[in-house]
C-alpha positions in Angstrom: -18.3 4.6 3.0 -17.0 3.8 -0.5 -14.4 6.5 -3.1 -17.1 7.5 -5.6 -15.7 6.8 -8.9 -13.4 9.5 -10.3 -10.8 10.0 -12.9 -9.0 11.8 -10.4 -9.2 9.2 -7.7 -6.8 6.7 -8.2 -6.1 3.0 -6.7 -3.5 1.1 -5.0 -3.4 -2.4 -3.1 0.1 -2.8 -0.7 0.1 -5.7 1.3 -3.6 -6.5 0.2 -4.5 -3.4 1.8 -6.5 -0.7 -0.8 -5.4 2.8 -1.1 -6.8 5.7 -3.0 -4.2 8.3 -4.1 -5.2 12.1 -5.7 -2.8 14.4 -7.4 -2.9 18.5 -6.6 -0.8 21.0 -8.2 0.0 24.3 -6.3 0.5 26.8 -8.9 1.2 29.7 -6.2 3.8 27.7 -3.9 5.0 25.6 -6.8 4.4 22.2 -5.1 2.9 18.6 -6.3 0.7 17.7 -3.4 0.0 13.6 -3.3 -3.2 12.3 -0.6 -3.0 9.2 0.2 -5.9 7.6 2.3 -7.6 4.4 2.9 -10.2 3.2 0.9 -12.5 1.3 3.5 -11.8 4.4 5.5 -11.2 8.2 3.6 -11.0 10.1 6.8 -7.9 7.8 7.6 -5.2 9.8 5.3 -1.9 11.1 5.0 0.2 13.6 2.2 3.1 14.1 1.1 4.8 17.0 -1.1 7.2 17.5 -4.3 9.2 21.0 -4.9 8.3 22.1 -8.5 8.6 25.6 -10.1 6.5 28.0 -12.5 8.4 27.3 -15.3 8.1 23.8 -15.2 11.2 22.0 -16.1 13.3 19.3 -15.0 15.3 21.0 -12.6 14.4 22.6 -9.4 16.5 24.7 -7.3 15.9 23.8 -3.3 17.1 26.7 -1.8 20.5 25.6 -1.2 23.3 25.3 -3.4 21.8 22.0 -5.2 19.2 21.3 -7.3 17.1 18.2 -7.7 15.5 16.7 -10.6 11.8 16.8 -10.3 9.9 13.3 -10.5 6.4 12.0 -11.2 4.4 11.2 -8.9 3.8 7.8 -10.2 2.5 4.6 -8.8 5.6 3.3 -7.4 6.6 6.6 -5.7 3.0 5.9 -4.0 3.8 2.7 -2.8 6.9 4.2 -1.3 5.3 6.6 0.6 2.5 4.3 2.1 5.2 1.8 3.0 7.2 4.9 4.6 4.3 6.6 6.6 3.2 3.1 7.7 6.8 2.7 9.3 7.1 6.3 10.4 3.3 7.3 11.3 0.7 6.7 13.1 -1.6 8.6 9.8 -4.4 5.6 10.3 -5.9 8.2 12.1 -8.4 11.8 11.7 -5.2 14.0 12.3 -3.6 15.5 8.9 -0.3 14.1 8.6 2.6 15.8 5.8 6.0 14.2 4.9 7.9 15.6 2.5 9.3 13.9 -1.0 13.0 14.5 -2.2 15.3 12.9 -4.2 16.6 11.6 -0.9 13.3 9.7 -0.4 11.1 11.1 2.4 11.1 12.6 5.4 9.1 13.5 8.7 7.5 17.6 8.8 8.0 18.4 12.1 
């Protein structure tokens, strides 16, 4: 099974392994969603989050007493989090798998 051809479909090669990669704002929970699957395989997939808010600046609160600077989710953040979830998950797999994207770098959702 082949990614049909889609503006919103991008691709990625790590370690001479393709990747598709799809971007998904949540407007009512204020989040950048990021899928990441393989291309040889879709089902296989994993995602990973990004804290935004309604107003859309620069700077979002996290609940806490900090704030962090929203990124893009750009082709090297990407890369990151395939090279984390292939360290940290077993995501090659039908299950849907979430880690979460900070300005820490990423973590496991328990």
């Amino acid at each position: 099974m082949t990614i049909p051809k889609n503006k919103r479909i991008r691709k990625i090669t790590i370690d001479k392994i393709q990747y598709y990669w799809t971007i998904k704002y949540d407007e009512d929970y204020g989040t950048i969603l990021c899928n990441i699957g393989l291309v040889e395989a879709p089902n296989f997939r994993f995602s990973f989050y990004r804290g935004a808010n309604n107003s859309h600046i620069k700077w979002i609160d996290n609940g806490v007493e900090e704030r962090d600077q929203l990124e893009a989710v750009t082709p090297k953040l990407v890369s990151e989090a395939i090279k984390y979830a292939n360290e940290n998950l077993d995501w090659k797999n039908k299950e849907f798998s979430l880690i979460a994207s900070n300005s820490n770098g990423f973590s496991l959702i328990d």
